[in-house]
MDAnalysis code that builds the backbone (N, CA, C; Angstrom):
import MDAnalysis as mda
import numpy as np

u = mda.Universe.empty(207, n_residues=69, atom_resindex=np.repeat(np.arange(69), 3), trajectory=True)
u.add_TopologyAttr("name", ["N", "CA", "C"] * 69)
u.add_TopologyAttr("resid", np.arange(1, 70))
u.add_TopologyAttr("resname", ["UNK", "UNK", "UNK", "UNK", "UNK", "UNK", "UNK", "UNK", "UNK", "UNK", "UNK", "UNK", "UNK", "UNK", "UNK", "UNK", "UNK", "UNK", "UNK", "UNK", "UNK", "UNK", "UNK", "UNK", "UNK", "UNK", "UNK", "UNK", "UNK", "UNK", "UNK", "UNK", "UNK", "UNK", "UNK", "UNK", "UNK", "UNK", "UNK", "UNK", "UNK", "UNK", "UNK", "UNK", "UNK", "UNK", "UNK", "UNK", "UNK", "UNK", "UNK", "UNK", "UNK", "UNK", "UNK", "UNK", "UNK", "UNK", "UNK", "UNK", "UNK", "UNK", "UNK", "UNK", "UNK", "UNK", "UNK", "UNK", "UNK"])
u.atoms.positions = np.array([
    [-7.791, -15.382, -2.153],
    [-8.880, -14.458, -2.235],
    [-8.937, -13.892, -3.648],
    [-9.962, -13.987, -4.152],
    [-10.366, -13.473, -5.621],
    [-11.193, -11.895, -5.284],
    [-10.678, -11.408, -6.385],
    [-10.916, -9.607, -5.816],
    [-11.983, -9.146, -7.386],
    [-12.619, -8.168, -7.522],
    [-12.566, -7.817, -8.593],
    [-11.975, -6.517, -9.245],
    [-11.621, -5.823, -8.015],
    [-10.446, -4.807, -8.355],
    [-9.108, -5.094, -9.829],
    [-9.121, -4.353, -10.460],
    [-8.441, -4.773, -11.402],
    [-6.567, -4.202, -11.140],
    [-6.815, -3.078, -10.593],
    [-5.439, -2.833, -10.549],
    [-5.014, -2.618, -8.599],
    [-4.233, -4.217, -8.925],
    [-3.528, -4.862, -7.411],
    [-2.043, -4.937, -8.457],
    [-1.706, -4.059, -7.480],
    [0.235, -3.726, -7.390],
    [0.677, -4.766, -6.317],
    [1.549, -6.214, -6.512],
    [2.232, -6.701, -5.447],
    [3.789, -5.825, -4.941],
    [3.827, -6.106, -3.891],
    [4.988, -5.137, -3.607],
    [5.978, -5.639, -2.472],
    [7.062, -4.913, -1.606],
    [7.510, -5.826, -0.415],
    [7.291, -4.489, 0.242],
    [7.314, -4.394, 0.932],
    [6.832, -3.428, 2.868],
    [8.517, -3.303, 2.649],
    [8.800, -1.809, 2.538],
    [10.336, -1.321, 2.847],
    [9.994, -0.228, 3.909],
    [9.157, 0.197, 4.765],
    [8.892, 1.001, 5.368],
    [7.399, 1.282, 6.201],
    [7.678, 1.727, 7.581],
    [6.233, 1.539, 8.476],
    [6.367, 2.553, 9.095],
    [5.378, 3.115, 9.032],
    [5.742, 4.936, 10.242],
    [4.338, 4.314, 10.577],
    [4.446, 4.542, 11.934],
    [3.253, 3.922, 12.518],
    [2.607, 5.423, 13.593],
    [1.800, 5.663, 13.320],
    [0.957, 7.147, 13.921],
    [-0.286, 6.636, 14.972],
    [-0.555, 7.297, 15.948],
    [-1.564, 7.263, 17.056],
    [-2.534, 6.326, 16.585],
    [-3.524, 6.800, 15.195],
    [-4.193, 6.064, 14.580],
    [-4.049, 5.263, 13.398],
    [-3.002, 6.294, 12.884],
    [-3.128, 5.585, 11.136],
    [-1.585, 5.300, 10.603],
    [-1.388, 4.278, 10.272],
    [0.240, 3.765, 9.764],
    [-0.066, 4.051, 8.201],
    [1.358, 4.653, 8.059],
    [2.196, 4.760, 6.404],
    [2.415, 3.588, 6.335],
    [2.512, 2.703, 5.385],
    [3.022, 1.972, 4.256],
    [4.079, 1.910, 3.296],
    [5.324, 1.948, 3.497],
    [5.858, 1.908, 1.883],
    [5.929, 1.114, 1.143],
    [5.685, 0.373, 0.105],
    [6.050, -0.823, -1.027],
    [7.000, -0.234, -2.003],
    [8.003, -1.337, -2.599],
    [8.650, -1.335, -3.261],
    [8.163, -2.387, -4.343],
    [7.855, -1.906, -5.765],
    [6.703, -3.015, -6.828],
    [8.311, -3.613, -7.588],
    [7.802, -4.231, -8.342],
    [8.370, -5.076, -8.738],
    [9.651, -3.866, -9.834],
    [9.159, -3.212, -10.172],
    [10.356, -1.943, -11.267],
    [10.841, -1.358, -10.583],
    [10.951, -1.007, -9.302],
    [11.274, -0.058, -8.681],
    [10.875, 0.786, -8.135],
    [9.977, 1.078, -8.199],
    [8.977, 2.090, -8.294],
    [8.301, 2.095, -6.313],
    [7.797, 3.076, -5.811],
    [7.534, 2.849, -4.099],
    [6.026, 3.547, -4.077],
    [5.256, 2.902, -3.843],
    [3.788, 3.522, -3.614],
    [3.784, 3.334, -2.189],
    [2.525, 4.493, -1.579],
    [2.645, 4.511, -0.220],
    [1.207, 4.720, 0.159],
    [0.876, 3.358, 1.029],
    [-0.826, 3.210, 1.401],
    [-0.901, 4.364, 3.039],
    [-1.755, 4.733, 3.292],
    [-2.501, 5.070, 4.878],
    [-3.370, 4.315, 5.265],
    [-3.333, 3.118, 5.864],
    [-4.581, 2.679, 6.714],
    [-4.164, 2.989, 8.160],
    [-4.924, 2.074, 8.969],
    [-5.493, 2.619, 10.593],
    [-4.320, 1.654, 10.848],
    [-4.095, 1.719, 12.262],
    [-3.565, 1.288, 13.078],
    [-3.482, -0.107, 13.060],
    [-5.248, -0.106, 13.553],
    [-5.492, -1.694, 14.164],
    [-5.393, -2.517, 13.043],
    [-5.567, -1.925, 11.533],
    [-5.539, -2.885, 10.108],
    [-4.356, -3.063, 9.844],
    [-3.519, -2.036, 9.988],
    [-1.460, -2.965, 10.284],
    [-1.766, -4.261, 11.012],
    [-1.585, -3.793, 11.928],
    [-1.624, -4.858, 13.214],
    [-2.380, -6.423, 12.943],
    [-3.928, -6.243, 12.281],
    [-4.588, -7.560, 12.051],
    [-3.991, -7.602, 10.780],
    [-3.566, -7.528, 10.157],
    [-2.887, -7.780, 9.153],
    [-0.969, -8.445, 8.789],
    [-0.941, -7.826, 9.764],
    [0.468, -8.335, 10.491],
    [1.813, -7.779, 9.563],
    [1.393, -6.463, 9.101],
    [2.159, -5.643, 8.562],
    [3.797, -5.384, 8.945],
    [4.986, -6.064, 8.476],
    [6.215, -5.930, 9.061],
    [6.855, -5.377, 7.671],
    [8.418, -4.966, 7.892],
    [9.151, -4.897, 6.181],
    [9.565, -6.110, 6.267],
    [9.334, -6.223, 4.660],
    [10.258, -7.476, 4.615],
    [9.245, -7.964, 3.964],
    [7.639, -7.812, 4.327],
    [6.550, -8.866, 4.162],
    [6.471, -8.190, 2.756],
    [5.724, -9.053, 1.925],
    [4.758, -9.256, 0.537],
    [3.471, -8.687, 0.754],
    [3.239, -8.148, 0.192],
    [1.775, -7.355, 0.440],
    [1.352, -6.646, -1.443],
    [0.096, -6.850, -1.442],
    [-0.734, -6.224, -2.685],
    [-1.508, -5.380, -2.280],
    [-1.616, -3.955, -3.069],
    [-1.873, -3.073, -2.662],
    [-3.380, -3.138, -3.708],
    [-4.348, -2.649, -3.822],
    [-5.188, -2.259, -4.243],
    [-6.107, -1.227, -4.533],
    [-5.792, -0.474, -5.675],
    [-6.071, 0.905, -6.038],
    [-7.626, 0.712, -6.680],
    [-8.532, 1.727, -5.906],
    [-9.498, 1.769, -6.315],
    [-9.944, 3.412, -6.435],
    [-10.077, 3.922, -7.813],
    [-9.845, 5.179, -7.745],
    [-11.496, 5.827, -8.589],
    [-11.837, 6.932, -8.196],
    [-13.284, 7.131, -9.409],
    [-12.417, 8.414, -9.921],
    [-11.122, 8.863, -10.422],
    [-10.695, 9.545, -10.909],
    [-9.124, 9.659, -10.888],
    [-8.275, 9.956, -12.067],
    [-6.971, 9.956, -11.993],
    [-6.480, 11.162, -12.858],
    [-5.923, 12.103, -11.699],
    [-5.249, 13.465, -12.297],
    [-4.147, 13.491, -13.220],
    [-4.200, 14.223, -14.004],
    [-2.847, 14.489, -14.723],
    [-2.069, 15.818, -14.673],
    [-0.988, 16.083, -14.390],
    [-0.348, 17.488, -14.671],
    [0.586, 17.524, -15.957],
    [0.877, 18.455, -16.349],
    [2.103, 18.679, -17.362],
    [2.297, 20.360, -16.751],
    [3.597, 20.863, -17.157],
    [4.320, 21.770, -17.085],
    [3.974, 22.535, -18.403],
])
């Protein structure tokens, strides 16, 4: 599948909290680093979301915050 999203993080599934409707995500990217998606339920599921699996995450953002101290 060709996307035009530019920023797809591949990652491995180290974690699944799975909720009434909507499952956590954890990935572990390639540095170390752990980003954490929310989709629905049924999109785990058709998707066939386990740990262990390979999965690309895809950030589509119309704004990105910054803080400093």
């Amino acid at each position: 599948m060709r996307l035009s999203a530019r920023n797809q993080l591949t990652g491995t599934v180290t974690a699944i909290d799975e909720g009434v409707v909507t499952t956590t995500v954890k990935i572990e990217l390639a540095g170390g680093q752990t980003i954490t998606s929310s989709i629905t339920k049924e999109a785990a599921t058709e998707l066939g979301i386990e740990v262990g699996k390979e999965v690309t995450a895809i950030v589509k953002a119309s704004s990105v915050m910054l803080a400093v101290d």
